[in-house]
Biopython code that builds the backbone (N, CA, C, O; Angstrom):
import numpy as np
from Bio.PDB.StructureBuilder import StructureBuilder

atoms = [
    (1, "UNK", "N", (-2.090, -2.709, -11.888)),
    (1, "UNK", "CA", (-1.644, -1.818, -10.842)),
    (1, "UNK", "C", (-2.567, -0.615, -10.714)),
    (1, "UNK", "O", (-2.682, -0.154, -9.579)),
    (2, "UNK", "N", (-3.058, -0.194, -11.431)),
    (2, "UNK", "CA", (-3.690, 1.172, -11.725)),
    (2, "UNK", "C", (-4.690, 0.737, -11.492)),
    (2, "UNK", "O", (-5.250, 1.494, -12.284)),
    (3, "UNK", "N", (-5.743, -0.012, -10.978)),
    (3, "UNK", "CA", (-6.971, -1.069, -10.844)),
    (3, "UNK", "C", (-7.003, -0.499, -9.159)),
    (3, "UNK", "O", (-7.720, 0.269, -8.518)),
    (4, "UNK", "N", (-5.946, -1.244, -8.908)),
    (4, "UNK", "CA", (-5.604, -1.739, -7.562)),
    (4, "UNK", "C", (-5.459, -0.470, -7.014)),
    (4, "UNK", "O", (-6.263, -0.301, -6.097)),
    (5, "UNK", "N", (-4.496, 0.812, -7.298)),
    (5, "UNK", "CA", (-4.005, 1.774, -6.739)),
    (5, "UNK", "C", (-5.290, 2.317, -6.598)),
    (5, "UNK", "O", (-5.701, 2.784, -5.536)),
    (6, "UNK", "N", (-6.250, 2.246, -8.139)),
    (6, "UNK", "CA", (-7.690, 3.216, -8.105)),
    (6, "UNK", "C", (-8.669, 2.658, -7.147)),
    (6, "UNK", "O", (-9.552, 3.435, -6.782)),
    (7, "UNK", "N", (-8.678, 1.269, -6.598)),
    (7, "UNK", "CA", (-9.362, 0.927, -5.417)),
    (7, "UNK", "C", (-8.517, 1.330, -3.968)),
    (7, "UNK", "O", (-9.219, 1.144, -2.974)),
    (8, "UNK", "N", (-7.533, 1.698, -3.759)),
    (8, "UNK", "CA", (-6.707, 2.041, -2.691)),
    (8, "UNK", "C", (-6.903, 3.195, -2.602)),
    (8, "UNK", "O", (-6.537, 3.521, -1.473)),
    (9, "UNK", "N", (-7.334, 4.173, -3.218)),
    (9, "UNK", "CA", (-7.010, 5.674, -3.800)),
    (9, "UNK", "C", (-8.732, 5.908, -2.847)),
    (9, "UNK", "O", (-8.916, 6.488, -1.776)),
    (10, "UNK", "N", (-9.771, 5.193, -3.766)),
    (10, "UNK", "CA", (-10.898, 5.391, -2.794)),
    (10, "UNK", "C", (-11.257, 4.724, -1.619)),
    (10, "UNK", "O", (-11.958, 5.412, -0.876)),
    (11, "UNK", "N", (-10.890, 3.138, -1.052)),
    (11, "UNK", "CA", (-11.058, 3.296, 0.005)),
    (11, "UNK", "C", (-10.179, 4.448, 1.281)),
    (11, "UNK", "O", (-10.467, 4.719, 2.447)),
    (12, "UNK", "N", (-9.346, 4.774, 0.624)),
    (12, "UNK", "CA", (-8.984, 5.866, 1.471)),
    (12, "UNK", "C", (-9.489, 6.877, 1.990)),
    (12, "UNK", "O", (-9.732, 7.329, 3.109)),
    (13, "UNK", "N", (-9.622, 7.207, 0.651)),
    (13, "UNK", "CA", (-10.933, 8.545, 0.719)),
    (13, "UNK", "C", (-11.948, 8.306, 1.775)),
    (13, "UNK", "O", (-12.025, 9.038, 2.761)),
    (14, "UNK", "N", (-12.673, 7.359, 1.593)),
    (14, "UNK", "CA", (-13.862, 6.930, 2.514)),
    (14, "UNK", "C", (-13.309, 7.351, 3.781)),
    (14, "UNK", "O", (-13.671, 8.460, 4.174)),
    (15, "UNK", "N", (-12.484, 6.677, 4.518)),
    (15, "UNK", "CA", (-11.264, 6.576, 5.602)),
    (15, "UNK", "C", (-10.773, 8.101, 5.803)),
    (15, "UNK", "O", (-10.307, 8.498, 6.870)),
    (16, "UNK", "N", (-10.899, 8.752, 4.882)),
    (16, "UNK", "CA", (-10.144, 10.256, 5.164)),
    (16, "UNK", "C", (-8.524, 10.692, 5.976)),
    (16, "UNK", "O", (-7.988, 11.495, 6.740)),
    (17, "UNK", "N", (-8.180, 8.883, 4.721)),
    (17, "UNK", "CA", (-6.667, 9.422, 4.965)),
    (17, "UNK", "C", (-5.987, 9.600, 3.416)),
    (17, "UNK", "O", (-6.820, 9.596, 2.510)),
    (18, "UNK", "N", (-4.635, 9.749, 3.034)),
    (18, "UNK", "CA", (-4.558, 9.780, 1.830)),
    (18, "UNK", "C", (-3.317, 8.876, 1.582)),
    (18, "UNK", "O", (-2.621, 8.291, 2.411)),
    (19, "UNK", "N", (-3.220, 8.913, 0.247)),
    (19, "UNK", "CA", (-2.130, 8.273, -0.298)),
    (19, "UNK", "C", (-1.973, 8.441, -1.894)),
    (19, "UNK", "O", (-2.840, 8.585, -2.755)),
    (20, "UNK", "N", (-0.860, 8.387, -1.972)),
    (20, "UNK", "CA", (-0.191, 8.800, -3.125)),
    (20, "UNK", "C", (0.978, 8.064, -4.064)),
    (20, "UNK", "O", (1.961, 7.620, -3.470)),
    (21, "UNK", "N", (0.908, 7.939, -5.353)),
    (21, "UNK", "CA", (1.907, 7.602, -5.715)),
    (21, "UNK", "C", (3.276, 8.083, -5.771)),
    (21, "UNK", "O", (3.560, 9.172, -6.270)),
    (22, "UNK", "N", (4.272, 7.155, -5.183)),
    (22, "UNK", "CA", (5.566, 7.357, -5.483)),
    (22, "UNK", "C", (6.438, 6.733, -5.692)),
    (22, "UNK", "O", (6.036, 5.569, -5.697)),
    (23, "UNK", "N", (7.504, 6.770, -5.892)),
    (23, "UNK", "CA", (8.292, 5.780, -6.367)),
    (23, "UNK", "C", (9.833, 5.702, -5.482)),
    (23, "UNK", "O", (10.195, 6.759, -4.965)),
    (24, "UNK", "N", (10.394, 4.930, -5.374)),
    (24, "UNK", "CA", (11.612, 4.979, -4.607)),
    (24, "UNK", "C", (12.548, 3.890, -4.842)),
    (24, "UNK", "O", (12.153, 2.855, -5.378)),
    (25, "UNK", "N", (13.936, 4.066, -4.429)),
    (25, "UNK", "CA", (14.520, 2.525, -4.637)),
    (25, "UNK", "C", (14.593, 1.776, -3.494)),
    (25, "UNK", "O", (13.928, 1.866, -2.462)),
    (26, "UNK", "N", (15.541, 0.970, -3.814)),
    (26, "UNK", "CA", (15.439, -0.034, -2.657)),
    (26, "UNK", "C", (14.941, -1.370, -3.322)),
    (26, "UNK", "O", (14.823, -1.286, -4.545)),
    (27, "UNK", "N", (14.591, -2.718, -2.704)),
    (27, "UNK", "CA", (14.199, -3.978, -2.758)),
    (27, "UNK", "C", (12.957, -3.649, -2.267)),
    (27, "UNK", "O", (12.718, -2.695, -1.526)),
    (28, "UNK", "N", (11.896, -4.729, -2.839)),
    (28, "UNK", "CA", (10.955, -5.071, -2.033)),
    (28, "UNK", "C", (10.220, -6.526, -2.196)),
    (28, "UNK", "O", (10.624, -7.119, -3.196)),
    (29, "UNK", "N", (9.391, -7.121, -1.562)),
    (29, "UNK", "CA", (8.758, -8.187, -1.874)),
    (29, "UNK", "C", (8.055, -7.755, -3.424)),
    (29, "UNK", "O", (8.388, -8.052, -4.571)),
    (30, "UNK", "N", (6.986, -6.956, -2.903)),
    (30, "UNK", "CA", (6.584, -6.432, -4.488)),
    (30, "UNK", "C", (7.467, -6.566, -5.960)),
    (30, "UNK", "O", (7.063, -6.665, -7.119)),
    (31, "UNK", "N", (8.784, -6.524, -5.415)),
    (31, "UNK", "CA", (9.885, -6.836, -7.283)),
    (31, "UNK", "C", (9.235, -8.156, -7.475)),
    (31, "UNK", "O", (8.805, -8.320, -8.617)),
    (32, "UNK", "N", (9.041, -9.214, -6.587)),
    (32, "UNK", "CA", (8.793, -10.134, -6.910)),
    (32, "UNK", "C", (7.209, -10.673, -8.186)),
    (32, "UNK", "O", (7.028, -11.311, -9.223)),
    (33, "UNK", "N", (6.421, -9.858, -7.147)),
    (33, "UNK", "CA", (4.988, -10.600, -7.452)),
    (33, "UNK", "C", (4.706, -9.153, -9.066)),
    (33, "UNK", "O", (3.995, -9.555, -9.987)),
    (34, "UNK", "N", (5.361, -7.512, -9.204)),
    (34, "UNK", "CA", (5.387, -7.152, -10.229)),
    (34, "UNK", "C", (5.917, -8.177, -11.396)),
    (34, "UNK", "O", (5.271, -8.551, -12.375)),
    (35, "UNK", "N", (7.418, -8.579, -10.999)),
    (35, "UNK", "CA", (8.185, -9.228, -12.401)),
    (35, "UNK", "C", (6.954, -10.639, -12.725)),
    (35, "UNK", "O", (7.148, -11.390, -13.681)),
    (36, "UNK", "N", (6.033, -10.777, -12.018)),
    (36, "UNK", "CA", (4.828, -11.919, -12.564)),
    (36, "UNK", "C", (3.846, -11.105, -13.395)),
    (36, "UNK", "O", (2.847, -11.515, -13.987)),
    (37, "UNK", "N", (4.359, -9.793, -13.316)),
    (37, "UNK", "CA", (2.872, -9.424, -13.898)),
    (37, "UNK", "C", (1.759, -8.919, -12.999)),
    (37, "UNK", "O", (0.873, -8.295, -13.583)),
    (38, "UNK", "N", (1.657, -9.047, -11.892)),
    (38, "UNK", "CA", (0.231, -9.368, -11.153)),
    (38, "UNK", "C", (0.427, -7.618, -10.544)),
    (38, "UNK", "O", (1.538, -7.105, -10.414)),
    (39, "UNK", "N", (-0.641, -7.028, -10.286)),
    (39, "UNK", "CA", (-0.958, -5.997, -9.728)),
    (39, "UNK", "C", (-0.378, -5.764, -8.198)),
    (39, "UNK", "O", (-1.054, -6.281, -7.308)),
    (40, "UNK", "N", (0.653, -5.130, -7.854)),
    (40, "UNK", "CA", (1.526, -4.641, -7.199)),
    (40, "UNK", "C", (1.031, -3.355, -6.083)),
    (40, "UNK", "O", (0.617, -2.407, -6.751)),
    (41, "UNK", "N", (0.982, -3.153, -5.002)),
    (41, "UNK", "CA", (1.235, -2.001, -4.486)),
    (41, "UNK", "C", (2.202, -2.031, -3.421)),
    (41, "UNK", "O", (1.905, -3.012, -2.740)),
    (42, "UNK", "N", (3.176, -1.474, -2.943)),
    (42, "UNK", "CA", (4.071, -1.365, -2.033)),
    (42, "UNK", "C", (3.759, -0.317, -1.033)),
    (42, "UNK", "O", (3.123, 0.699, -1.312)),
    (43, "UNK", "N", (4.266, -0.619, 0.238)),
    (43, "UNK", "CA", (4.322, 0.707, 1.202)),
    (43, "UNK", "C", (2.866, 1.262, 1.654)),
    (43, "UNK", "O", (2.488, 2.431, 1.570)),
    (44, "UNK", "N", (2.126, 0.136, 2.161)),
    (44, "UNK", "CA", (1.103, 0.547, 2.849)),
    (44, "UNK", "C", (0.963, 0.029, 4.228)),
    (44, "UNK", "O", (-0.109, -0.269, 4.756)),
    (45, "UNK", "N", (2.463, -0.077, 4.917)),
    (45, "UNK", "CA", (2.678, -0.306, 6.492)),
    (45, "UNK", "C", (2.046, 1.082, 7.263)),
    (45, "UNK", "O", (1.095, 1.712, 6.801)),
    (46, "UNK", "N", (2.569, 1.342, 8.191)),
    (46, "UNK", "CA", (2.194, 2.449, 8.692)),
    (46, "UNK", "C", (3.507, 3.296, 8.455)),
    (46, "UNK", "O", (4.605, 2.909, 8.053)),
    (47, "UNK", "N", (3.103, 4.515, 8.803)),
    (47, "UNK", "CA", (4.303, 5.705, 8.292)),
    (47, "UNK", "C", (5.599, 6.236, 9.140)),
    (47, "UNK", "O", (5.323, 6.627, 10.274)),
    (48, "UNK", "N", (6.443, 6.278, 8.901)),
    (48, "UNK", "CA", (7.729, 6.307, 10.109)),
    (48, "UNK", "C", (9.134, 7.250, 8.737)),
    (48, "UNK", "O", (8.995, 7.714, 7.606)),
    (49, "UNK", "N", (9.976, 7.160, 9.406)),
    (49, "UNK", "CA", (11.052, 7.804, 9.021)),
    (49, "UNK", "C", (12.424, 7.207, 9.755)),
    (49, "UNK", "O", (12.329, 6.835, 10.925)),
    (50, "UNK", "N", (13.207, 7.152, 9.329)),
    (50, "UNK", "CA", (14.550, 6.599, 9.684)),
    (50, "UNK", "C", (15.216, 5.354, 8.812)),
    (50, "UNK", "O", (16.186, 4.788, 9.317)),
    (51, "UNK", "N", (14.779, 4.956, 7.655)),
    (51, "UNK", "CA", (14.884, 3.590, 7.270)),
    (51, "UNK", "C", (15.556, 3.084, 7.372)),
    (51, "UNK", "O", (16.429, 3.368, 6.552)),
    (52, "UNK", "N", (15.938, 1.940, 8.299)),
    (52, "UNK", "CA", (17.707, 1.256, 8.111)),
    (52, "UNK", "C", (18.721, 2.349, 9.087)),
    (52, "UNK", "O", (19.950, 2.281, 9.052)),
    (53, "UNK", "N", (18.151, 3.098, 9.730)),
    (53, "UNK", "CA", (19.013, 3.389, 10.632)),
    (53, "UNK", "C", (18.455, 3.454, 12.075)),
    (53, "UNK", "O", (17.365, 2.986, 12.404)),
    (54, "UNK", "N", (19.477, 4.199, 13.046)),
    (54, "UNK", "CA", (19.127, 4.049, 14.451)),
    (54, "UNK", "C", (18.286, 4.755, 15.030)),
    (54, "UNK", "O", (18.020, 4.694, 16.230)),
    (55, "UNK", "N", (17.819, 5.454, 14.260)),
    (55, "UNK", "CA", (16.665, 6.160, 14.965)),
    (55, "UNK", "C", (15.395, 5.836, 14.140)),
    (55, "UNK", "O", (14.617, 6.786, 14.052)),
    (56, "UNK", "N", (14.945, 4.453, 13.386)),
    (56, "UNK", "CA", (14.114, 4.369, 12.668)),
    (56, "UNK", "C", (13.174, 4.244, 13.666)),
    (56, "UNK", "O", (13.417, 3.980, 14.844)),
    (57, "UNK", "N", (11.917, 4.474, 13.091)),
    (57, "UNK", "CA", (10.880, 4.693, 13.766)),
    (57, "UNK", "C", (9.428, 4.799, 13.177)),
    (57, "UNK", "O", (9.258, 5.368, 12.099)),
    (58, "UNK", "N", (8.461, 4.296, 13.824)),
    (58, "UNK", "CA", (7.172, 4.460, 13.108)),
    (58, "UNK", "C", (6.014, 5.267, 13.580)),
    (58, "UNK", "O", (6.130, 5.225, 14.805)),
    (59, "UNK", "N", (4.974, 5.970, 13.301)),
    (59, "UNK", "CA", (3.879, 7.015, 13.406)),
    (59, "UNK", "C", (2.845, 6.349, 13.952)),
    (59, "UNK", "O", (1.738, 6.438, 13.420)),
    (60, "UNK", "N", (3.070, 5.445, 15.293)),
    (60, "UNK", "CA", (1.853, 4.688, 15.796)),
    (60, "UNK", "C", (0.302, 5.094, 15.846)),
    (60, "UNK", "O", (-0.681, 4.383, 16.057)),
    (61, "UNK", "N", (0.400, 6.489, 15.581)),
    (61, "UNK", "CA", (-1.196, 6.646, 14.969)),
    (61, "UNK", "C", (-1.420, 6.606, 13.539)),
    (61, "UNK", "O", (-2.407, 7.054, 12.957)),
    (62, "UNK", "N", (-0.506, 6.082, 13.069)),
    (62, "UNK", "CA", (-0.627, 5.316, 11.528)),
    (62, "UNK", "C", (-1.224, 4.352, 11.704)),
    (62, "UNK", "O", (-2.206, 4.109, 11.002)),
    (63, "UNK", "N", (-0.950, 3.786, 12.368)),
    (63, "UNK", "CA", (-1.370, 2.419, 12.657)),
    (63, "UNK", "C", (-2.872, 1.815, 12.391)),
    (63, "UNK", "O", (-3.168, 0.944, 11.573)),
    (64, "UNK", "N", (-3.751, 2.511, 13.307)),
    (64, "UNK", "CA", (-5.038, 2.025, 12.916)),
    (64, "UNK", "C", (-5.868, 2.469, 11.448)),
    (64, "UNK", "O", (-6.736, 1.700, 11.036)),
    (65, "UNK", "N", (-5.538, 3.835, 10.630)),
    (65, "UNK", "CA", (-5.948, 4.015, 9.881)),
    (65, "UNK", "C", (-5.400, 3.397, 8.679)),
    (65, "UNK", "O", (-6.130, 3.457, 7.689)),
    (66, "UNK", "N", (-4.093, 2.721, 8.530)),
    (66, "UNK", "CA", (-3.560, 1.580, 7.745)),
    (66, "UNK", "C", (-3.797, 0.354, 7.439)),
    (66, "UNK", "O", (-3.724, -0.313, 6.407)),
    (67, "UNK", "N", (-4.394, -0.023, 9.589)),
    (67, "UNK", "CA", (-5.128, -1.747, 9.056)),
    (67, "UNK", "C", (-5.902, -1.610, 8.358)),
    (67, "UNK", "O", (-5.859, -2.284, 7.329)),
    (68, "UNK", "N", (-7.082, -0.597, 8.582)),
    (68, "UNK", "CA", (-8.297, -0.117, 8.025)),
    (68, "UNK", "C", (-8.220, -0.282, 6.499)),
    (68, "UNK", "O", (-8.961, -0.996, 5.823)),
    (69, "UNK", "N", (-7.053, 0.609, 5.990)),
    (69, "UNK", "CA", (-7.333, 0.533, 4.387)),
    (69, "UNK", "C", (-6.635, -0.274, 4.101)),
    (69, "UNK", "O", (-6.496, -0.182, 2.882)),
    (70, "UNK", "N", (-5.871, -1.334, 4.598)),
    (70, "UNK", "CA", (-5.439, -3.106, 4.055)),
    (70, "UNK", "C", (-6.506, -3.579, 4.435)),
    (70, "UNK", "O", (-7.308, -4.057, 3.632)),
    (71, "UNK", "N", (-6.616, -3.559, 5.087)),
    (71, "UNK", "CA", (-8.274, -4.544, 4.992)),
    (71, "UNK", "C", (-9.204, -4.600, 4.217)),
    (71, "UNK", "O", (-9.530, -5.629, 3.625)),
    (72, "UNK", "N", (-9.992, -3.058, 4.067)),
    (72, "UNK", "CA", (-10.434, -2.795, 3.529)),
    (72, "UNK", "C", (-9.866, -3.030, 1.795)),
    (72, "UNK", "O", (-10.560, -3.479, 0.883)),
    (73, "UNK", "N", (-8.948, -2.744, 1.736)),
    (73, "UNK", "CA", (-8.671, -3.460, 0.110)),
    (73, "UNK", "C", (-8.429, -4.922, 0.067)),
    (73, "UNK", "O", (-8.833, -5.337, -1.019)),
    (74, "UNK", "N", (-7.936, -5.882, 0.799)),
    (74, "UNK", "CA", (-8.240, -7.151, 0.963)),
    (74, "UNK", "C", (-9.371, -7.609, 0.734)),
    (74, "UNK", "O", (-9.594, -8.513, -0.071)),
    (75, "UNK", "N", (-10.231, -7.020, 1.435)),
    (75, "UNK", "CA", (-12.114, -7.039, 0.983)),
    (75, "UNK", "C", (-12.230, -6.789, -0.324)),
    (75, "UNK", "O", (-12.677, -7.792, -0.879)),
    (76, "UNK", "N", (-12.020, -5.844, -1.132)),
    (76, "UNK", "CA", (-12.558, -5.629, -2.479)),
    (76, "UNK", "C", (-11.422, -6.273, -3.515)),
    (76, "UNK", "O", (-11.606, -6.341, -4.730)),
    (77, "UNK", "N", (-10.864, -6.486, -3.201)),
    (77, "UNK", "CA", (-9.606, -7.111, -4.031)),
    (77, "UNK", "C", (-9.736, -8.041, -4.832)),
    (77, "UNK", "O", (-9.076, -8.056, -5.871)),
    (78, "UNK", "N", (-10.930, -9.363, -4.406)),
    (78, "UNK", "CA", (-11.257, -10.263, -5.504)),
    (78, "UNK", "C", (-12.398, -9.669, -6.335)),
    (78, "UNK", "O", (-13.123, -10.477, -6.915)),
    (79, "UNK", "N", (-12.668, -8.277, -6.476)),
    (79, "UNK", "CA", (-13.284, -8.089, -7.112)),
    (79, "UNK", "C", (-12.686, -6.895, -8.640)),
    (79, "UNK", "O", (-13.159, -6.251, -9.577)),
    (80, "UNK", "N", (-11.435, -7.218, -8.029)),
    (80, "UNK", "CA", (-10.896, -6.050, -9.149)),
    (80, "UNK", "C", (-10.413, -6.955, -10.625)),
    (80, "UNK", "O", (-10.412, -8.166, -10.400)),
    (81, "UNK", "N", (-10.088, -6.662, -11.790)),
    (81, "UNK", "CA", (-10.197, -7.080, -12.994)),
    (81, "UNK", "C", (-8.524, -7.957, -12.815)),
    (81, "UNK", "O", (-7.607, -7.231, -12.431)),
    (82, "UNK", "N", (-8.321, -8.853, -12.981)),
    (82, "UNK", "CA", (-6.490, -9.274, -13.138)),
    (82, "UNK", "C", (-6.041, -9.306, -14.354)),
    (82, "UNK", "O", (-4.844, -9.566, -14.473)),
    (83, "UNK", "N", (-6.750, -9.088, -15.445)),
    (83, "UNK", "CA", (-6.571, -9.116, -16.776)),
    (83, "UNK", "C", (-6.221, -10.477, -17.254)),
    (83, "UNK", "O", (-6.075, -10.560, -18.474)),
    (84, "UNK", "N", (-6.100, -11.260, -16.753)),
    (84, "UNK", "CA", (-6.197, -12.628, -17.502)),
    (84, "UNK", "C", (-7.165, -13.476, -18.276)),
    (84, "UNK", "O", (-6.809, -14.565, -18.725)),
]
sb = StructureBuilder()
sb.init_structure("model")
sb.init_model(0)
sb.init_chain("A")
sb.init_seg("    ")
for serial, (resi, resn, name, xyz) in enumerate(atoms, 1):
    if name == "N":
        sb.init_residue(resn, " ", resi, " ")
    sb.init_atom(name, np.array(xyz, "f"), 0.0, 1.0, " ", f" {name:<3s}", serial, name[0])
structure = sb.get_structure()
């Protein structure tokens, strides 16, 4: 995880947006592929407020600077260590 976050952490940078660790509850796909073990990051959609309710909503100029750094970590991703 800390691999992964430290490649997320700088393509961001590059990008000159940010991101940060945090933690929250709730479900996610991620419970899944963590309880394997495998390097995890959650919550790199674009940014909004309302969760689960009626005024949820998302920061559509999130949008392009988000594909950017999924992509961009998709790209470097087979190059990070999996510890196996």
């Amino acid at each position: 995880d800390r691999a992964l976050y430290g490649a997320a952490q700088a393509i961001a940078a590059e990008l000159g947006i940010a991101v940060s660790p945090e933690v929250s509850g709730g479900g996610s796909d991620g419970n899944f592929t963590g309880a394997l073990g495998r390097p995890t990051l959650d919550g790199l959609g674009p940014c909004g407020a309302g969760l689960h309710a009626h005024d949820e909503h998302l920061n559509l100029a999130s949008l392009g600077p988000r594909i950017a750094l999924m992509a961009n970590l998709l790209v470097r991703v087979g190059h990070l260590p999996t510890g196996d």
